[in-house]
C-alpha positions as CSV (number, residue, x, y, z in Angstrom):
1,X,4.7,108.5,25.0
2,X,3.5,105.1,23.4
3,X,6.7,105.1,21.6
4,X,8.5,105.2,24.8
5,X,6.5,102.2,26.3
6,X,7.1,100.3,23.9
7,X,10.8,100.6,23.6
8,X,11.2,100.3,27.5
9,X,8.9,97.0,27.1
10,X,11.0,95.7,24.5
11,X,13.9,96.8,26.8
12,X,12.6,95.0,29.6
13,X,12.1,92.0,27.3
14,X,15.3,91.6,26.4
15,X,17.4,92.5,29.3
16,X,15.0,89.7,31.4
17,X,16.2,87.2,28.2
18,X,19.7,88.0,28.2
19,X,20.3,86.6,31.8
20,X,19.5,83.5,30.4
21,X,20.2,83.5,26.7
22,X,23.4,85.0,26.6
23,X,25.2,82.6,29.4
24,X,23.8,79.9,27.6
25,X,25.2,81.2,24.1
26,X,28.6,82.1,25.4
27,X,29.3,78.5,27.1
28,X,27.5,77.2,23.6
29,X,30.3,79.0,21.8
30,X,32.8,77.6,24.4
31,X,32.2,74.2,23.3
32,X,32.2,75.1,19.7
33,X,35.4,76.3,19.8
34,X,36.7,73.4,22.1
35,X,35.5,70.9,19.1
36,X,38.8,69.9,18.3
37,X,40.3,69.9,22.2
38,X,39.7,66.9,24.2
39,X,41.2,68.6,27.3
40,X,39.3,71.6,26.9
41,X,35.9,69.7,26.3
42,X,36.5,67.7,29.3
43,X,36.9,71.1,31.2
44,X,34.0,72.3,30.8
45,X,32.2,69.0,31.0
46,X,33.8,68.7,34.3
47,X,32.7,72.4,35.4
48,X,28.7,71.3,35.0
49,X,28.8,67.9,36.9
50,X,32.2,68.2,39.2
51,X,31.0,68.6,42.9
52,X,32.5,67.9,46.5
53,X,30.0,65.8,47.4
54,X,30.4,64.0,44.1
55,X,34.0,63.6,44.4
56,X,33.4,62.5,47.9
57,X,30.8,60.0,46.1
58,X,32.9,58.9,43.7
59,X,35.7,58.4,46.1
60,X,33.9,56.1,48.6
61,X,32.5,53.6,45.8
62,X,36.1,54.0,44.5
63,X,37.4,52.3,47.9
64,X,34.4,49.9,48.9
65,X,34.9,48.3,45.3
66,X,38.7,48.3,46.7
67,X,39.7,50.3,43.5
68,X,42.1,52.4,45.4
69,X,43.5,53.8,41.6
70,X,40.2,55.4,40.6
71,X,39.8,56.7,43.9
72,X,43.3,58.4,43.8
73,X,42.6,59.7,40.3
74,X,39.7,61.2,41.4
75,X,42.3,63.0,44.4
76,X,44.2,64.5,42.3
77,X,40.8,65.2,39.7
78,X,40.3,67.6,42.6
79,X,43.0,68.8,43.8
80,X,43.8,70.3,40.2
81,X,40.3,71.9,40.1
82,X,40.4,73.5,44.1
83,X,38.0,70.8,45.1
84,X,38.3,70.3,48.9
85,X,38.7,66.6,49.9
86,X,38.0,65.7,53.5
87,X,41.3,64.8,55.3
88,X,39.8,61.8,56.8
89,X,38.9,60.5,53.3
90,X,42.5,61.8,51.6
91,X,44.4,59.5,54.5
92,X,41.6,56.2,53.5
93,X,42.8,57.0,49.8
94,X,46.8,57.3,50.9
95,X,46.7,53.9,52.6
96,X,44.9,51.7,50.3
97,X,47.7,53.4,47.4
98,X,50.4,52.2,49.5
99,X,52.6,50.3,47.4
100,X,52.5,47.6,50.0
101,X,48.9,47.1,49.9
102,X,48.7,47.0,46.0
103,X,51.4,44.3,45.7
104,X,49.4,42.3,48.7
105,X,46.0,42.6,46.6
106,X,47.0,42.0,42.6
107,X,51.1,39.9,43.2
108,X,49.1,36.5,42.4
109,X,46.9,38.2,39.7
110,X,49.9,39.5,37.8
111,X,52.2,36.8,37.6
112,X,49.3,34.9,36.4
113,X,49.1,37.3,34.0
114,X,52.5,38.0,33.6
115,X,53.3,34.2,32.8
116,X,50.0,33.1,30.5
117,X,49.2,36.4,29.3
118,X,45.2,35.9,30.4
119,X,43.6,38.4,32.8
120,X,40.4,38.6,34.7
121,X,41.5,41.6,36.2
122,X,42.9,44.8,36.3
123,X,46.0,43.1,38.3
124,X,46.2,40.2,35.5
125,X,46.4,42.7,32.4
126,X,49.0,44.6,33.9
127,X,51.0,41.9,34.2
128,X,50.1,40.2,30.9
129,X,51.1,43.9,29.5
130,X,54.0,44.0,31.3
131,X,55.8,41.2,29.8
132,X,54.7,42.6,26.4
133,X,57.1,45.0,27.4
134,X,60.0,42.0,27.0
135,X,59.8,39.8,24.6
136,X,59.0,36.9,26.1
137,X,55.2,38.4,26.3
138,X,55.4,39.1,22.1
139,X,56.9,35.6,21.8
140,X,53.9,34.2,24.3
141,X,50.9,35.7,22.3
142,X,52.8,34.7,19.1
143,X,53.1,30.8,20.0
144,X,49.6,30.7,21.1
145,X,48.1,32.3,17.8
146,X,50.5,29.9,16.1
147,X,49.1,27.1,17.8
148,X,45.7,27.8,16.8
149,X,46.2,27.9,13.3
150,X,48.0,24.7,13.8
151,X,44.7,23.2,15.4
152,X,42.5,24.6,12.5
153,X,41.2,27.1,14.9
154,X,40.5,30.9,14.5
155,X,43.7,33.2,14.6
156,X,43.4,36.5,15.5
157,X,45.4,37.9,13.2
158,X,45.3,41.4,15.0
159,X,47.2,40.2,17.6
160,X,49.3,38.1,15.6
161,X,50.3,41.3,13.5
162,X,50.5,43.4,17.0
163,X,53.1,40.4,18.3
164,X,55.3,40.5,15.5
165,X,55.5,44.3,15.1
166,X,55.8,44.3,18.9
167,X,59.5,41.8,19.0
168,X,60.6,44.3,16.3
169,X,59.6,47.2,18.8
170,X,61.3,45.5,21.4
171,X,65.0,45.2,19.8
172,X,64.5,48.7,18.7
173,X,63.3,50.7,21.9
174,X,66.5,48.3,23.2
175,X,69.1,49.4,20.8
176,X,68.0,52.8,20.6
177,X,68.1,53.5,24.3
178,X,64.7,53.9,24.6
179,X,63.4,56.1,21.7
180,X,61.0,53.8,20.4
181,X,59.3,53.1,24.1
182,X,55.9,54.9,22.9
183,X,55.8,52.6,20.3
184,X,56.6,49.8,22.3
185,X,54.0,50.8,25.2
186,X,51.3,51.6,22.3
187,X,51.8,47.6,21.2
188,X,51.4,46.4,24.6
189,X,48.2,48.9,25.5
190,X,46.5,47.9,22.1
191,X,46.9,43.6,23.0
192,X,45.9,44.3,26.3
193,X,42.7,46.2,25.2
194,X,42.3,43.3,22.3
195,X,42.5,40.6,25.1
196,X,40.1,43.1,26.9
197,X,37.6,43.3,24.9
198,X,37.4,46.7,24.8
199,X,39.5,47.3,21.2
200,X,36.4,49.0,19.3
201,X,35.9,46.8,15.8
202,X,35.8,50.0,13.9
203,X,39.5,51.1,15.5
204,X,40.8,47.4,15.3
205,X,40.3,47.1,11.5
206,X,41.5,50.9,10.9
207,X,44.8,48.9,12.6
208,X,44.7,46.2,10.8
209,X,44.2,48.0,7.4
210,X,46.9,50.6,8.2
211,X,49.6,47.8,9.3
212,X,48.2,45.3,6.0
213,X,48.6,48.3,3.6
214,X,52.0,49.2,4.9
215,X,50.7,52.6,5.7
216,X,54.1,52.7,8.6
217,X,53.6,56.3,8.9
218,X,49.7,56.5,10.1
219,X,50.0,53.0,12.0
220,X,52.8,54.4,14.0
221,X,51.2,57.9,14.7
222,X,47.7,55.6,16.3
223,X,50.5,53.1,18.1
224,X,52.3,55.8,19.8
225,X,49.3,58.0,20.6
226,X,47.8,55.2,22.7
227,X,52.1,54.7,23.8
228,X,51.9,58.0,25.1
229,X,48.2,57.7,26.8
230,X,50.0,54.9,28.4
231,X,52.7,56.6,29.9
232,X,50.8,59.7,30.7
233,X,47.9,58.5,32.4
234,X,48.6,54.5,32.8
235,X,47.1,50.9,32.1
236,X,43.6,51.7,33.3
237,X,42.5,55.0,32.0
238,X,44.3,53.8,28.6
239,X,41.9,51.0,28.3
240,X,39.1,52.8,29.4
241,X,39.8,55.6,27.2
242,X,39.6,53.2,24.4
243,X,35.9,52.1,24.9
244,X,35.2,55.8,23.6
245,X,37.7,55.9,20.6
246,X,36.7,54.6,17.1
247,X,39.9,55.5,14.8
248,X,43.0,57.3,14.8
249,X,40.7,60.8,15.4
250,X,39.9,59.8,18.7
251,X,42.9,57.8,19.4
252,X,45.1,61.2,18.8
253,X,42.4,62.8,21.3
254,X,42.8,60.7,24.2
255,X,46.4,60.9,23.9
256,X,45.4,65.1,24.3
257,X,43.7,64.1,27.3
258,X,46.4,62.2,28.4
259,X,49.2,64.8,28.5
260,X,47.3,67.5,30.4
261,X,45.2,65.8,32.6
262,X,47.5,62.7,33.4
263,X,47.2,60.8,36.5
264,X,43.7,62.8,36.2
265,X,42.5,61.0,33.0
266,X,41.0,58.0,34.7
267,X,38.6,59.8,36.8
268,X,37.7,62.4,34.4
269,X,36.7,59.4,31.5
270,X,34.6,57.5,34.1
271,X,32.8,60.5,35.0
272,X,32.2,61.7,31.2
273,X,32.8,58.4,29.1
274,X,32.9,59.6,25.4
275,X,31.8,63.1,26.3
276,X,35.6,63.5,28.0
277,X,36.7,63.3,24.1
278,X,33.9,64.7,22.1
279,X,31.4,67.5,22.0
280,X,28.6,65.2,22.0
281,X,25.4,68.2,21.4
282,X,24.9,68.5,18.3
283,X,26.2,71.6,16.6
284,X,22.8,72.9,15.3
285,X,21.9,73.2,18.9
286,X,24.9,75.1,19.9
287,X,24.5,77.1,16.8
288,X,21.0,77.8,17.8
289,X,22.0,79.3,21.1
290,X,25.0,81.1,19.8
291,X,22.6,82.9,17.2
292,X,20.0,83.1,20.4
293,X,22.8,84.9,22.3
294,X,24.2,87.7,19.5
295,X,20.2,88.2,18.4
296,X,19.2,89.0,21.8
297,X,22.5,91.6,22.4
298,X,21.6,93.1,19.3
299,X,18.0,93.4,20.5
300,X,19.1,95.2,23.9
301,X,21.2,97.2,22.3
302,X,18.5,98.9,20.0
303,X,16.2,98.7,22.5
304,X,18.2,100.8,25.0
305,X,19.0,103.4,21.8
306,X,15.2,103.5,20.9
307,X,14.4,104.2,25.1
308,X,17.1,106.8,25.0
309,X,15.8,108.8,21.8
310,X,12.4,108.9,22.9
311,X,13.3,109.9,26.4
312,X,15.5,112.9,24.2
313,X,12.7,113.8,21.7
314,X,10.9,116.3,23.7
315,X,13.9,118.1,24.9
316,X,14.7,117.9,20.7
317,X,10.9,119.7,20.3
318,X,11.4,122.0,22.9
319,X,14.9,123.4,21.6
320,X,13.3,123.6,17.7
321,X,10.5,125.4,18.9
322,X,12.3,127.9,21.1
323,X,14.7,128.4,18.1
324,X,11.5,128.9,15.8
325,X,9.9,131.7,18.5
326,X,13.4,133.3,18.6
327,X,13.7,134.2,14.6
328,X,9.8,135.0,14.1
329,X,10.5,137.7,17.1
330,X,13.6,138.8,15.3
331,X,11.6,138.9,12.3
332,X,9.0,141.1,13.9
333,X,11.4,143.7,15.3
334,X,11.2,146.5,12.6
335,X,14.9,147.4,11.7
């Protein structure tokens, strides 16, 4: 009988542990698996902190900071994951998206932009970027660098190198009808995060050291990585995304990101900044509840076989015993 507490304790023990341990080891095994998936990572990233009435949240600072991009990224952020949006609050997000009210807000900003290639805002670097996209904005950033090296001044030779690589660009994407856009786009996304500010120092010399080595092949895998990013998820959430990426690693992961989540990518990398690229637990901890998880099955498991045979071991006793009776009685029956 003690035996049979005991395994129905241990039973008890387990089983009460498993509704906590094992959920927690499979979603750690999740993310283990996902190590290497930005898309998946931000999934279930997402699935822990992605809300209606943080969507609504986000939505509403979205449009009082007049952002109306964010707040229609963060639309269709919930839209894709069956998020319900209030109809009163999808209509605010469709009117300040309008094409006419977004040319009313940035048309000054840009052409500033556009013309001097400065920005102070969102409005202004799409505009600087966008003439990257002809030469004239390649030619622009080229002259000015010039000009500094003429005064004695610092030259950025990033941008310099990014220019002249970019007028090159240009004539091919041109002359091959367009082939070489991703390239082209990853030029104008990578000077417009430079004049940004927000070209990590780590990334920017991996750039510089690819382009000054004549490594063509790596440089032009990072270029049209951040290209595609670009194209798949636009200006904004490209230079956002960069903030998080240190090399060609992450670069290659936020172009990932880009091509499933797409006009997605902006609200998912504001709500999860580095953790929409990377696992960002550490992988003993994860390890730790993985091994938590399979320990505890195994527990249950022999717990629920030891509670079994010792609920089975008298019927065992009684069947030997009855079998014992049976041949000393036909032993005792003279023949």
């Amino acid at each position: 009988m003690s035996r049979l507490i005991a395994a129905l304790g241990f039973l008890l023990a387990f089983a009460g542990a498993a509704h906590w341990v094992v959920p927690m080891g499979r979603h750690a095994l999740a993310y283990a698996m996902a190590r290497d998936d930005a898309a998946r990572i931000a999934d279930l990233e997402l699935d822990q902190v992605l809300t209606e009435p943080r969507v609504a949240s986000e939505i509403e600072s979205a449009l009082a900071a007049n952002d109306a991009e964010l707040a229609q990224s963060f639309v269709a952020l919930a839209d894709a994951r069956h998020i319900p949006v209030a109809a009163t609050l999808r209509a605010r997000v469709a009117v300040e998206s309008s094409t006419t009210a977004q040319a009313v807000n940035g048309a000054g900003r840009f052409s500033r932009g556009f013309v001097s290639g400065q920005a102070e805002d969102l409005a202004g670097l799409a505009g600087a970027t966008a003439a990257d996209l002809t030469v004239w904005g390649d030619l622009r950033d080229a002259g000015r660098e010039a000009i500094h090296w003429a005064k004695g001044e610092d030259v950025d030779q990033l941008v310099l190198g990014l220019s002249a690589a970019g007028i090159v660009a240009t004539g091919a994407t041109y002359a091959t009808f367009g082939a070489s856009l991703p390239v082209r786009a990853g030029l104008s996304a990578l000077k417009g995060a430079r004049r940004a500010g927000v070209l990590g120092v780590r990334l920017a010399e991996d750039l510089a050291g690819l382009v000054r080595r004549g490594a063509k092949g790596p440089a032009l895998r990072l270029i049209g990585d951040i290209g595609t990013v670009q194209g798949k998820a636009g200006t904004r959430a490209t230079l956002l995304g960069l903030r998080q990426v240190d090399d060609a690693a992450g670069a290659a992961r936020l172009r990932r990101l880009a091509e499933v989540k797409g006009g997605q990518t902006l609200a998912t990398v504001k709500m999860l900044g580095r953790g929409a690229l990377f696992v960002t637990k550490t992988f003993a901890k994860l390890a730790w509840w993985i091994l938590a998880a399979v320990f505890n099955l195994f527990g249950l498991i022999a717990a629920f076989n030891s509670a079994v045979v010792e609920m089975v071991r008298p019927l065992w006793r009684r069947r030997r015993l009855g079998g014992e009776l049976l041949g000393l009685g036909g032993a005792l029956i003279p023949v």
